[in-house]
C-alpha positions in Angstrom: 1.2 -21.8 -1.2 1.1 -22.8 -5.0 4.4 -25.1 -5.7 3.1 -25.2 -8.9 5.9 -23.2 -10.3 8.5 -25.3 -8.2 7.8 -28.5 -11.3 9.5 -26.2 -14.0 12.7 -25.2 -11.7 13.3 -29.0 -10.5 13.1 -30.0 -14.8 15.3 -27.5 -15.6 17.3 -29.7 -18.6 15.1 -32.3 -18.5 12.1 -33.0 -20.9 8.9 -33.5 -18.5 7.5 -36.1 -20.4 10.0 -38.1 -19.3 9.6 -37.4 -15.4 7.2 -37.4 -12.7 7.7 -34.6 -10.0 6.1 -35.1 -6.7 6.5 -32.9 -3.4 6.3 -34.0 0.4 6.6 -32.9 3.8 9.8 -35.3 4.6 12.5 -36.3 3.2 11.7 -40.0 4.4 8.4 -39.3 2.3 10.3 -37.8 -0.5 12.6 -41.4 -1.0 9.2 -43.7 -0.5 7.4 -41.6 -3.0 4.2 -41.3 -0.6 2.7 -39.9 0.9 2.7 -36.6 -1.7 1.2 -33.3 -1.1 -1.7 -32.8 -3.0 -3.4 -30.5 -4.4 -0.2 -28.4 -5.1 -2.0 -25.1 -6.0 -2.8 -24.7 -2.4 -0.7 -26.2 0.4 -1.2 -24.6 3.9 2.6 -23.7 5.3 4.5 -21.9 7.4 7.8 -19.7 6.7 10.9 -21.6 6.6 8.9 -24.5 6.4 11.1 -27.1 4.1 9.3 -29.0 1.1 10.9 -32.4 -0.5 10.5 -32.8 -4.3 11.4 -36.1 -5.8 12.0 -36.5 -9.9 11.0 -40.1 -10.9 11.5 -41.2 -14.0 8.5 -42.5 -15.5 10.3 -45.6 -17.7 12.2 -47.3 -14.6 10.6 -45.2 -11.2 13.2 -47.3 -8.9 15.8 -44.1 -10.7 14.6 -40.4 -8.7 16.5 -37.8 -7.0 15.4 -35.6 -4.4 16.0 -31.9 -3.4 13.9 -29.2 -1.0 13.5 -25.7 -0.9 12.1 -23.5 1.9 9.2 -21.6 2.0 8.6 -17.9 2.5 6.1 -16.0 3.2 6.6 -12.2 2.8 4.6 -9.8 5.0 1.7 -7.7 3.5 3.1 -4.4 3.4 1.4 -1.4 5.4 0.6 2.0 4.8 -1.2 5.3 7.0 -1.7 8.6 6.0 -1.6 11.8 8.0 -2.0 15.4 7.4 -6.1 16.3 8.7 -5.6 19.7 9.6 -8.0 23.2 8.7 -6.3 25.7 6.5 -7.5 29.4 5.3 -8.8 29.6 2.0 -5.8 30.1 -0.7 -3.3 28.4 1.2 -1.8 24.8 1.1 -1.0 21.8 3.6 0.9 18.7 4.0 -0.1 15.4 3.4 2.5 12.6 5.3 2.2 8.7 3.9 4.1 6.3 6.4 4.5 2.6 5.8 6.6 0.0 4.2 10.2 1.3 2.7 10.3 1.6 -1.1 6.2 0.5 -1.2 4.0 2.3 -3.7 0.8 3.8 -2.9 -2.6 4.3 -5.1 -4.5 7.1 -2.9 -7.1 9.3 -4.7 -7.9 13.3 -4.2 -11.4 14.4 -4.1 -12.1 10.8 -6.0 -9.4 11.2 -8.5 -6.6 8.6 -8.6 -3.2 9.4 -7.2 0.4 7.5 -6.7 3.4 8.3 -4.7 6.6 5.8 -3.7 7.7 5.8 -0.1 11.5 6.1 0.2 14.0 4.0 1.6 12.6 5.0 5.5 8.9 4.2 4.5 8.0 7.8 4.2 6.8 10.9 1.8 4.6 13.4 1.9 2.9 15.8 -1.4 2.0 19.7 -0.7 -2.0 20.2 -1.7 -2.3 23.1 -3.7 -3.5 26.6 -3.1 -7.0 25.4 -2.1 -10.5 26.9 -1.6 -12.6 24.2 -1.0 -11.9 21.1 1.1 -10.3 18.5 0.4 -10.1 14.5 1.2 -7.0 12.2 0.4 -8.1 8.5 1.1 -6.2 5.2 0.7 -6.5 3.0 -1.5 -3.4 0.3 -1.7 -0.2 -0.7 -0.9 2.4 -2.6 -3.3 5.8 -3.5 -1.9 7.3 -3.2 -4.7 10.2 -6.0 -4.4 8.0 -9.3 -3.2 4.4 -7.6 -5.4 2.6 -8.2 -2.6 -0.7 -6.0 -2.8 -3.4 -5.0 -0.1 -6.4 -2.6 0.2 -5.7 0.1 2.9 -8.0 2.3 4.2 -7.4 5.8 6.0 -7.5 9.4 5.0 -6.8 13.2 5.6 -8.9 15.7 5.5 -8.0 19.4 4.4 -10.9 21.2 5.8 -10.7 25.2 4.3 -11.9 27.9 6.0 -13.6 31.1 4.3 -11.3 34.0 4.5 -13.2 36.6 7.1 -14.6 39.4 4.8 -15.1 43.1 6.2 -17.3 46.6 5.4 -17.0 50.2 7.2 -19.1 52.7 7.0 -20.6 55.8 8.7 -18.6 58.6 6.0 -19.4 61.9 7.4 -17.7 64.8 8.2 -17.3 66.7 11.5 -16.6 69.7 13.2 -13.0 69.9 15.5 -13.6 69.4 19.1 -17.2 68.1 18.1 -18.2 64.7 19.8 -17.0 61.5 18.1 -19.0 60.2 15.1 -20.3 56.5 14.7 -18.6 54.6 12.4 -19.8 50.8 12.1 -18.0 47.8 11.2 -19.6 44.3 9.8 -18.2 41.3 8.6 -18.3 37.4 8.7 -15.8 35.3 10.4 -14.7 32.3 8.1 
């Protein structure tokens, strides 16, 4: 954690020059003054873990106050993505992303960059296009939106499209009534 940020909320109406702010893991440390947490840019802790800032002034440090705050840590959010299926040529499929409520996601599409929110129950889903070639959606992140939290996500879906099957008759001719059956022959490829 970085308490940092915690020096400018405990000075709020009170010029900093005139104060010393120092943070600890007890309140019996907090009214001694020592030990204090240091360095404050990166203090290992727990959720709900309680910190202890004292305010000494710097012209008589006998005069301090002490307070405490709580810290929290917020959970990375999560994302997956569904939808690998095989499709005929000119038609479309469904891509599914599941994860955190309300979280935004950066996937691309064939390499180009995408975005879509999640709703309130952590899902949405986009239609492809008509497509005639394949197609890949991949991950890329996840924001939550409310705490910023941020994380690389990997996954994808695969639209894999199928050539539509493509067919020729022939054999034209002309026959006689009651004259045996004539050959016709059909050829094609199967997509």
């Amino acid at each position: 954690f970085n308490l940092t940020p915690q020096i400018a909320a405990a000075l709020v109406g009170f010029n900093p020059a005139d104060y010393t702010i120092t943070f600890h893991n007890t309140q019996a440390e907090a009214n001694v003054g020592t030990p204090a947490i240091s360095p404050i840019n990166s203090v290992p802790g727990v959720e709900g873990q309680e910190i202890f800032i004292r305010m000494e002034e710097n012209a008589d440090p006998t005069v301090f106050g002490t307070t405490s705050f709580h810290l929290h840590v917020n959970p990375m959010p999560t994302a997956s993505i569904s939808g690998t299926t095989t499709i005929c040529s000119g038609t479309n499929a469904t891509i599914t992303f599941n994860g955190t409520p309300n979280a935004l996601i950066d996937y691309t599409v064939d390499g180009n960059a995408a975005q879509i929110t999640l709703n309130a129950s952590g899902t949405n889903s986009v239609t492809t296009p008509n497509l005639t070639i394949t197609s890949v959606y991949a991950l890329v992140s996840v924001t939550n939106t409310t705490t910023n939290c941020t994380r690389t996500i990997a996954g994808s879906a695969t639209v894999t499209v199928r050539a539509l099957p493509t067919a020729t008759i022939s054999g034209t001719t002309t026959v006689c009534r009651n004259a045996p059956s004539p050959d016709i022959t059909f050829t094609g490829a199967n997509g």
